[in-house]
C-alpha positions as CSV (number, residue, x, y, z in Angstrom):
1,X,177.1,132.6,-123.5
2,X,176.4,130.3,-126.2
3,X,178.9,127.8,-123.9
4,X,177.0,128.1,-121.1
5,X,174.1,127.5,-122.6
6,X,175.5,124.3,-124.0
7,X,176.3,123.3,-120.5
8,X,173.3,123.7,-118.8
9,X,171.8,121.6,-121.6
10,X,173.8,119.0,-120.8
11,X,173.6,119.1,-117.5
12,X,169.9,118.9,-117.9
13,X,170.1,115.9,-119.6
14,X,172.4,114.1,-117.4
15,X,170.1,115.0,-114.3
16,X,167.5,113.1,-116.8
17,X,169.4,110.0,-116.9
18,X,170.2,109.6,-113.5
19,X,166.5,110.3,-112.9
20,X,165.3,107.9,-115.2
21,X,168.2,104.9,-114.2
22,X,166.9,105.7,-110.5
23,X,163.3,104.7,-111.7
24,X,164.5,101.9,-113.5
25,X,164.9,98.3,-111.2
26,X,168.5,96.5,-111.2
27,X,166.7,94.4,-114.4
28,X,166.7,97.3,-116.7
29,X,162.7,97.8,-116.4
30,X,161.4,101.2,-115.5
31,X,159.8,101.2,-112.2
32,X,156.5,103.3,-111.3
33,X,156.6,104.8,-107.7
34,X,153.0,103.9,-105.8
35,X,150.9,106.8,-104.7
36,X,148.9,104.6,-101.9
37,X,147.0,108.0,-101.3
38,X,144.1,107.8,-103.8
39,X,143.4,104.2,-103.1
40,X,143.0,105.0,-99.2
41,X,140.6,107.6,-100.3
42,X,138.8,105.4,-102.7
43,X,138.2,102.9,-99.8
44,X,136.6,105.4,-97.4
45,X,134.7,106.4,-100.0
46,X,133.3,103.0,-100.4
47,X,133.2,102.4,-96.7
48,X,130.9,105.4,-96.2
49,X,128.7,104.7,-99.1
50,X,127.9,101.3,-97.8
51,X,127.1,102.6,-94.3
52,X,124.9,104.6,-95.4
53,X,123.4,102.2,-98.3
54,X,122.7,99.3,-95.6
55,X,119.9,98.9,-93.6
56,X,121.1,97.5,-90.0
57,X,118.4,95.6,-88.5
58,X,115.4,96.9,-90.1
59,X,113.4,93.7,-90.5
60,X,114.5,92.0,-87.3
61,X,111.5,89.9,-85.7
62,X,111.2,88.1,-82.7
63,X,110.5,84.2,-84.3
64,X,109.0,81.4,-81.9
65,X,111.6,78.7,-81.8
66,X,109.0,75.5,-80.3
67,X,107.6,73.7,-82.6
68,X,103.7,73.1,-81.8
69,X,103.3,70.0,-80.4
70,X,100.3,68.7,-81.9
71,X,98.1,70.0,-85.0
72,X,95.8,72.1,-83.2
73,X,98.6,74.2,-81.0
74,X,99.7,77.3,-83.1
75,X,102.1,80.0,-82.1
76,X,101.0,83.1,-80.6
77,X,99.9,86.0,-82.5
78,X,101.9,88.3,-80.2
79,X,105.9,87.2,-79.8
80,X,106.0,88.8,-76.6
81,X,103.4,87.3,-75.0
82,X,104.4,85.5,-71.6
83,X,104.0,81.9,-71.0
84,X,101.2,80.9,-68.5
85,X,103.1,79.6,-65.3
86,X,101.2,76.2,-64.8
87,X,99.5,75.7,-61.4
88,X,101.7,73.5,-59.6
89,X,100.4,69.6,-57.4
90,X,103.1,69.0,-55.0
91,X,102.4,65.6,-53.8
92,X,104.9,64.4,-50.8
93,X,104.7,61.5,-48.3
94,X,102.9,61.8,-45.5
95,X,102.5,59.0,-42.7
96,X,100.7,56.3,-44.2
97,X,99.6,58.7,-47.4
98,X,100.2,62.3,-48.9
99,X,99.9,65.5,-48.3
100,X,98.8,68.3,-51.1
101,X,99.7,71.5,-51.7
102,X,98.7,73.9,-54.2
103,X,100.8,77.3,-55.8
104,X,99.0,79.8,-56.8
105,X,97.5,80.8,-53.3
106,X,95.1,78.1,-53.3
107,X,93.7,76.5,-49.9
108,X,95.5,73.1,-49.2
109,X,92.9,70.2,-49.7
110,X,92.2,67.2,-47.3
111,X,92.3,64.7,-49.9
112,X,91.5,64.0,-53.5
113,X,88.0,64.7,-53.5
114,X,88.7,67.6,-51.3
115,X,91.2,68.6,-54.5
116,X,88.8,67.7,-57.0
117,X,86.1,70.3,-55.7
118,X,88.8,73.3,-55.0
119,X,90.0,72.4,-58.7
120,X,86.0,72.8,-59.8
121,X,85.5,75.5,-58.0
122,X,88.6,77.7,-59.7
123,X,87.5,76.4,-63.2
124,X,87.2,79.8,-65.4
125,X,83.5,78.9,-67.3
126,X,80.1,80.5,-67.7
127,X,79.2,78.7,-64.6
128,X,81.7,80.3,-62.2
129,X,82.9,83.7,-63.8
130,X,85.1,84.0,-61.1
131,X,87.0,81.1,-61.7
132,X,90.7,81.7,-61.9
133,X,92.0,78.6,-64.3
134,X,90.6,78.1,-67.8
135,X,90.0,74.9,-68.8
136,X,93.2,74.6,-70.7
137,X,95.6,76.3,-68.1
138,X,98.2,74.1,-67.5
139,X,98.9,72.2,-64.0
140,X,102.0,70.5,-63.7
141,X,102.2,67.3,-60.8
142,X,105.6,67.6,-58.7
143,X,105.4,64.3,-56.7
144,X,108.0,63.3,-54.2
145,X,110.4,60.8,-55.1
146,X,109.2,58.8,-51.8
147,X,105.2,59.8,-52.4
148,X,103.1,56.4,-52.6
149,X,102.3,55.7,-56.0
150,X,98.6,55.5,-55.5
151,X,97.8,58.8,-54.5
152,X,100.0,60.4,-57.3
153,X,97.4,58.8,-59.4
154,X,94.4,59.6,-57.5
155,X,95.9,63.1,-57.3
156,X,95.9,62.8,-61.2
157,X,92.5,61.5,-61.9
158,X,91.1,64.1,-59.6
159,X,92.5,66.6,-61.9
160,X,91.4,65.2,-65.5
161,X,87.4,64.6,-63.3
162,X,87.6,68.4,-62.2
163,X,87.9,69.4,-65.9
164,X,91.4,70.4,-67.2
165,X,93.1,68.8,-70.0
166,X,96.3,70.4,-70.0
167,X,98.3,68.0,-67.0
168,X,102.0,67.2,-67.1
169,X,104.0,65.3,-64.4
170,X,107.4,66.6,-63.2
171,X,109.0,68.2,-60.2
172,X,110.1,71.9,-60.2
173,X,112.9,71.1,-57.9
């Protein structure tokens, strides 16, 4: 028995070599096997422990992007408030002048002066409470490219004697 015994021994050891020569690279330094397994887990676990660390969106805001356009205009307090549509002066050529038309459901006037006193008249102010335009509303002039100069201006200058001060020129084509 004592044979046998010295044979498994040896055998044991030879198993050894080959196991540590299989380990080993072809430049006689040992090589470690990589266990990938722990560092997959290690990255879930950091994956999950950011998810649940962040805060996705919690201090998103809607920010005004226009810059005010003069010293007194300031955003609005609410950043969902709609902008005022602007009541719209179509001026377009007509025979030997121009013909006026108003949005907003308002009656079309005869001429300036005509404009000038339906303008009053829908003025928001302690003098007519059921005006429908505040002094500030905006009213945008869409002339014509063919409308006669003269009455664009007329058409203008009854606007600024009626009252508002918000008037832009510019067609809505």
């Amino acid at each position: 028995m004592p044979r046998m015994e010295r044979l498994v021994a040896r055998m044991e050891r030879l198993v050894a070599r080959e196991q540590r020569e299989l380990l080993r690279n072809g430049q006689g330094r040992a090589r470690l096997p990589l266990m990938i397994t722990p560092m997959i887990d290690v990255v879930f676990l950091l994956l999950i422990y950011f998810f649940l660390t962040v805060q996705f969106g919690a201090e998103e805001v809607n920010l005004r992007t226009e810059s005010p356009v003069s010293e007194k205009a300031t955003a609005s307090a609410d950043p969902y408030a709609l902008e005022i549509e602007p009541l719209v002066i179509r001026i377009i050529r007509a025979g030997d002048g121009a013909s006026i038309t108003l949005s907003s459901g308002l009656r079309a006037p005869n001429n300036t002066a005509d404009l000038e006193q339906i303008l009053r008249d829908s003025m928001l102010d302690a003098s007519h409470p059921q005006g429908l335009f505040a002094a500030d509303h905006p009213i945008r002039l869409a002339p014509a490219r063919d409308a006669p100069w003269n009455e664009v201006v007329a058409v203008f200058n009854a606007v600024m004697s009626a009252g508002y001060r918000s008037v832009a020129f510019g067609g809505l084509e």
